[in-house]
N, C-alpha and C positions, 0 to 999 in steps of 0.2 A: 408748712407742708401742704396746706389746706390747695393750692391752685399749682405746687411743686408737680415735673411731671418726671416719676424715677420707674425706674423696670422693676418689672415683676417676670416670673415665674410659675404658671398652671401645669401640675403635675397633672397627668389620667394615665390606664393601662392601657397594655398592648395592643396594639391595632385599632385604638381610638385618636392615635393623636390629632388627623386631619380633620374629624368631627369635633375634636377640639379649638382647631386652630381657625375653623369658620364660625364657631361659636361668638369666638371671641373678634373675632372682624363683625361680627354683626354685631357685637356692644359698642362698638363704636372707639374700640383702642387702636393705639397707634404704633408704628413701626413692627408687628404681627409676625413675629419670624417662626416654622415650626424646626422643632430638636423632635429626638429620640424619646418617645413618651412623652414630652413636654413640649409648652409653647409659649415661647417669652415674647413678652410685648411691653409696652409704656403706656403709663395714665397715671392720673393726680391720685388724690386720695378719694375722691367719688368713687371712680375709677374699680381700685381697688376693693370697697365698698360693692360696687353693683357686680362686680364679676366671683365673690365670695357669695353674693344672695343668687344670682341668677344663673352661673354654669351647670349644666347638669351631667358636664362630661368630665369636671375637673376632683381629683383626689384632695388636693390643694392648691394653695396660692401663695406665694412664696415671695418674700423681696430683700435680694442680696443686696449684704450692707458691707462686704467685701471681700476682694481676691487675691490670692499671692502665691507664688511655688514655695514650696515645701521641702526642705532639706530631709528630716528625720523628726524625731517626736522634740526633740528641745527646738529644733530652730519651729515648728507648729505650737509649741507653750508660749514663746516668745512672743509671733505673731499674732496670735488668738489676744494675747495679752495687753497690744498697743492698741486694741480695739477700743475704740472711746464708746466703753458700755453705759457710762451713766445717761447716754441719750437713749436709752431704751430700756433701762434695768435702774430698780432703785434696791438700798440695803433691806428693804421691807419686804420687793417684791421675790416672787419663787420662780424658776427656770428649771427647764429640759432641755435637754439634749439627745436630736439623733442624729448617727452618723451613715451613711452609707459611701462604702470606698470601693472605688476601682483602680486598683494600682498594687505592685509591688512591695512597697512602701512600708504599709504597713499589712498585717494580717485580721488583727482583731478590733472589731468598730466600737467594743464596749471600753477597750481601754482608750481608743481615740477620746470616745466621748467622755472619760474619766478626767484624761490630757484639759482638755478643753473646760470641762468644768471648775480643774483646777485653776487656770491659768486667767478662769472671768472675777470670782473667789477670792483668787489671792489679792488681785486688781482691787478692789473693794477692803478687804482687810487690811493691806500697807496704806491703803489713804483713811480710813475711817477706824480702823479698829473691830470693826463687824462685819457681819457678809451673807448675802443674799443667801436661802435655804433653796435645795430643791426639791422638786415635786413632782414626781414622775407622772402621776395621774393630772392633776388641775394646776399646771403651771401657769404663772400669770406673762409666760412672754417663752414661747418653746424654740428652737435652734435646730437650725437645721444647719449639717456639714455636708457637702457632697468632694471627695476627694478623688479627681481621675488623674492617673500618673504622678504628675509631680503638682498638681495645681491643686488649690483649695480654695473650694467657694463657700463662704459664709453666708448664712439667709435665715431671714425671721419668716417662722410660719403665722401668715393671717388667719388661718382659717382657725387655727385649733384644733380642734377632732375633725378626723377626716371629712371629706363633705358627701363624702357616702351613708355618713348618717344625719337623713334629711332631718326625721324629729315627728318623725309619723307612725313608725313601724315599730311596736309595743310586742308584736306576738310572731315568734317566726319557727316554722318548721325544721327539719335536723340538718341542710342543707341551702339557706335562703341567698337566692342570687343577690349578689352586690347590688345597690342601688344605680350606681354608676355604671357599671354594665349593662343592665338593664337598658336606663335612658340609651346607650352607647348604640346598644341592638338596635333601638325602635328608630334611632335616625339613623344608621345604617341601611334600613330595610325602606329608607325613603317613604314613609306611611304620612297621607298630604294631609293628617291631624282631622278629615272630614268622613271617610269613607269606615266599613264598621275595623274594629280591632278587637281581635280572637286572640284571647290566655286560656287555651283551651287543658293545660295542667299546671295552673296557675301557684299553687304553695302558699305562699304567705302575699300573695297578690302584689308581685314589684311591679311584673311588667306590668298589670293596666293600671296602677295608681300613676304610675308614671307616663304611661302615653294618657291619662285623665288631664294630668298637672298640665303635659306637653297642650291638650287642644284646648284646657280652659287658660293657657299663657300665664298659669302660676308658678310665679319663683319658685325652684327647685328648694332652697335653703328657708322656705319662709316658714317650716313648723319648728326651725333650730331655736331653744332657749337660747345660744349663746355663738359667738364667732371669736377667736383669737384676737382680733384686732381690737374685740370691744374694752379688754383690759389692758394694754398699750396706755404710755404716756401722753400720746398726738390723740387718743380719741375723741373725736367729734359727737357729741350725743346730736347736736341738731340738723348734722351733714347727714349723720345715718337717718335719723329719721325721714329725713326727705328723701333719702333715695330710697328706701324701705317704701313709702308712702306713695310715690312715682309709680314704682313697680306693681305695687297691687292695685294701685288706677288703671292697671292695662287688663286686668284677669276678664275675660269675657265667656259667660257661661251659656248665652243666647244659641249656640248654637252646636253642641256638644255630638258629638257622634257616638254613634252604638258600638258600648264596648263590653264585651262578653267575657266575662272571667268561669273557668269551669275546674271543679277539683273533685277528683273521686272520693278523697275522704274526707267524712263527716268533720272529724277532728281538727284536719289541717284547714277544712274551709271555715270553719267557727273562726280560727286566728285569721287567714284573711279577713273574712267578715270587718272583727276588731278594726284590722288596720287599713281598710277603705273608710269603717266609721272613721278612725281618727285623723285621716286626711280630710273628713270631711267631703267626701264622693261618693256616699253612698246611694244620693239620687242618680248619678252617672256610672255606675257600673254594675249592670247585671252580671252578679255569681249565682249560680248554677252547683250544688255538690251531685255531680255525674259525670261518668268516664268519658271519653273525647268519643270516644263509638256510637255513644248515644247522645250525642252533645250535633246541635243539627244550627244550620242559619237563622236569623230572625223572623225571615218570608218564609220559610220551607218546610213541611209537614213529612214526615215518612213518608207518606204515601203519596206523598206529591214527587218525589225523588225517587220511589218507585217507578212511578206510572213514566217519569222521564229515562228512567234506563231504559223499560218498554221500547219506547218510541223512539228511540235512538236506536236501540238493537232492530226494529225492525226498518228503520229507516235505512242502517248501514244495509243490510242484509238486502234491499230492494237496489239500493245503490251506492257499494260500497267510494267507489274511490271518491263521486260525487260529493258525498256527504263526507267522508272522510275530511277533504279540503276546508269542505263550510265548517266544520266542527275545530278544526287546528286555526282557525280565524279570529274564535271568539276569545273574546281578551280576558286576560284574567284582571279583572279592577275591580272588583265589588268588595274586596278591602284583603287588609293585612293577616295573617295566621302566623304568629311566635310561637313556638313548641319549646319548652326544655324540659325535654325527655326524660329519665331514669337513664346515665351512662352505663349502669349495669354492676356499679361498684356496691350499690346496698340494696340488690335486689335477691330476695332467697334464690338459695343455689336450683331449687325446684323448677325457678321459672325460668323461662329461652326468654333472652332477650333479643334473639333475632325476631325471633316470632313478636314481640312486641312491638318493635318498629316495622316488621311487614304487615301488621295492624294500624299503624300510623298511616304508611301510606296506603292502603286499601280505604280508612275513612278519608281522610284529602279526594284518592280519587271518585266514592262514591256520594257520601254528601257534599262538598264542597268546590264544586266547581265554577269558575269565576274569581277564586280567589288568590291570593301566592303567599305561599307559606315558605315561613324561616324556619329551619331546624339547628340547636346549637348541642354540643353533643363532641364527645372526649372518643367516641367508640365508631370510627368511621367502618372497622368492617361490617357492627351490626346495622351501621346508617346504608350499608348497598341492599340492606334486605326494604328497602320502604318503598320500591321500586320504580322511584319517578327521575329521571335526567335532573340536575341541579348542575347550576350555573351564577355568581360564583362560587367557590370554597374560601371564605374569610377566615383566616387563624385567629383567634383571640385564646384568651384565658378565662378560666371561670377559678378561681381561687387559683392551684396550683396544676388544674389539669389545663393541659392544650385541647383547643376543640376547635372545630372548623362551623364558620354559621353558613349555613347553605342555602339558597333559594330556589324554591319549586313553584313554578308558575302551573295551575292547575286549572289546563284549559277544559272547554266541554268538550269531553270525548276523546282527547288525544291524552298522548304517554302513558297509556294504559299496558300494563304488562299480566 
């Protein structure tokens, strides 16, 4: 299998699959097609190897070992059952099973996944007299069903644990953004990995550990003890090593950009703190515990952003439409601003949370100009209080809320309300 080229399968969430699917044309796979959340492509077993260490957009990695329609649950026992499992399962080793269906067909995934276990089980017990145990937590070979109408696709997960959990993040607040998401945002928002990068209420610090990983070109998966494939019967220890070893030959730390992490509270920024230490970035990302209000650029002093509203206001005021022009010109590039805000779901009933996001956009428009800021955020009526034009509205998910990521270009002196 070692130079074999068979398809795979990269799961991610909603509204990342394209930044998925260029992911993976940049690793160098072949035949690249994107699906619905996913994007199947072909590569050997390196292949599969480097796209488990290096996606940072993918949930997992999947490779279907086969397909069939489906009558009902015996003619699916039947099927599941002529599967030649001892290429991938031995009587020693442990297995799971998930199912997820879309069809008719059947109703409930747990008894599919019941079907199925029987039917790999009994396989083993009529030839040998014994039979594979499973293991819902650390299985040494996990299965994945995916059942749409009448078809049924079988598939080994490589990854193991989702690949949302990098291997870095030891301490996390009551809410912490998916890791996958995260990276999802930061290449979404087109940020050229040089220019600075603002976590201005950063939590357990995902987003800048991850745009850190993104500019110093460290594998996403490199703090993982462990990958599904590594206990497979085909594993290669000295394939993995080389491609392990390849990849962090590339990490380049020479030239690292200014990345600001800021957290109001004490508490939640101590567990950041932990988990930059434990990525190992702690020279690369300045945290800050203070409110985004008082959270200002690297070059910029209060009273330097002062003296510039001054001078603006009295510049409009000498010549308004003149200046006005010159002022809607100035570009916003002096770097990225990712917000993910309070949606308003665990915030005392005491507080407005409109008023909190029309503090969000009153700091964008007063200290940070020059910059464009993403806001992601489940609460679009209290996002028209932040009061700057956004363009576009990206739908994503953040666990099971819908949120729109929105972009505000915040130039000097314009969209001011």
């Amino acid at each position: 299998m070692l130079n074999e080229t068979f398809q795979m399968t990269a799961q991610t969430m909603f509204g990342l699959d394209e930044i998925l699917f260029q992911e993976i044309k940049d690793l160098g796979a072949k035949n690249v097609q994107l699906n619905n959340r996913a994007v199947s492509f072909e590569g050997d077993l390196k292949m599969m190897y480097k796209a488990n260490l290096c996606l940072r957009t993918a949930l997992r990695v999947l490779v279907p070992i086969a397909e069939f329609e489906v009558k009902d649950e015996h003619d699916l026992y039947d099927k599941i059952k002529n599967i030649d499992w001892e290429k991938y399962l031995s009587i020693e080793e442990t297995l799971a099973i998930n199912c997820t269906l879309s069809t008719t067909l059947f109703t409930h995934s747990r008894y599919i996944e019941q079907k199925t276990k029987d039917a790999i089980v009994d396989k083993f017990r009529e030839k040998y007299d014994k039979r594979p145990s499973v293991d819902i937590l650390d299985p040494d070979l996990r299965i994945q069903l995916y059942i749409k109408n009448n078809v049924c696709m079988v598939m080994l997960n490589s990854s193991g644990d989702p690949l949302y959990k990098r291997g870095y993040r030891d301490k996390t607040n009551l809410a912490p953004m998916n890791e996958v998401l995260a990276a999802g945002l930061i290449l979404l928002s087109k940020w050229d990995k040089k220019s600075d990068f603002i976590d201005p209420m950063c939590g357990s610090a995902t987003l800048s550990i991850e745009a850190a990983l993104m500019a110093a070109n460290i594998p996403a998966g490199s703090f993982r003890p462990l990958f599904g494939f590594e206990k497979w019967s085909n594993f290669d220890a000295y394939l993995w090593e080389e491609v392990f070893d390849e990849e962090m030959e590339k990490i380049d730390t020479s030239a690292m950009p200014y990345i600001l992490a800021g957290e109001i509270s004490k508490n939640v920024a101590r567990k950041a703190a932990a988990n930059i230490a434990e990525a190992n970035l702690k020279k690369f990302i300045m945290l800050k515990d203070i409110a985004f209000q008082d959270l200002l650029p690297p070059d910029r002093t209060q009273e330097e952003i002062e003296e510039e509203e001054k001078q603006k206001a009295e510049a409009l005021e000498q010549n308004k439409e003149e200046n006005k022009s010159w002022f809607k010109t100035r570009k916003a590039d002096r770097g990225i601003i990712i917000i993910n805000p309070p949606y308003g779901e665990r915030m005392d009933k005491d507080e407005d949370i409109n008023a909190f996001y029309k503090e969000i956009g009153d700091t964008l428009k007063q200290n940070w100009a020059g910059y464009t800021a993403w806001i992601i955020t489940s609460n679009m009526e209290a996002a028209k209080s932040i009061g700057l034009a956004s363009k576009p509205k990206l739908k994503l998910f953040n666990g099971s809320l819908e949120c729109r990521f929105m972009r505000f270009e915040i130039y000097e002196g314009s969209n001011r309300k």
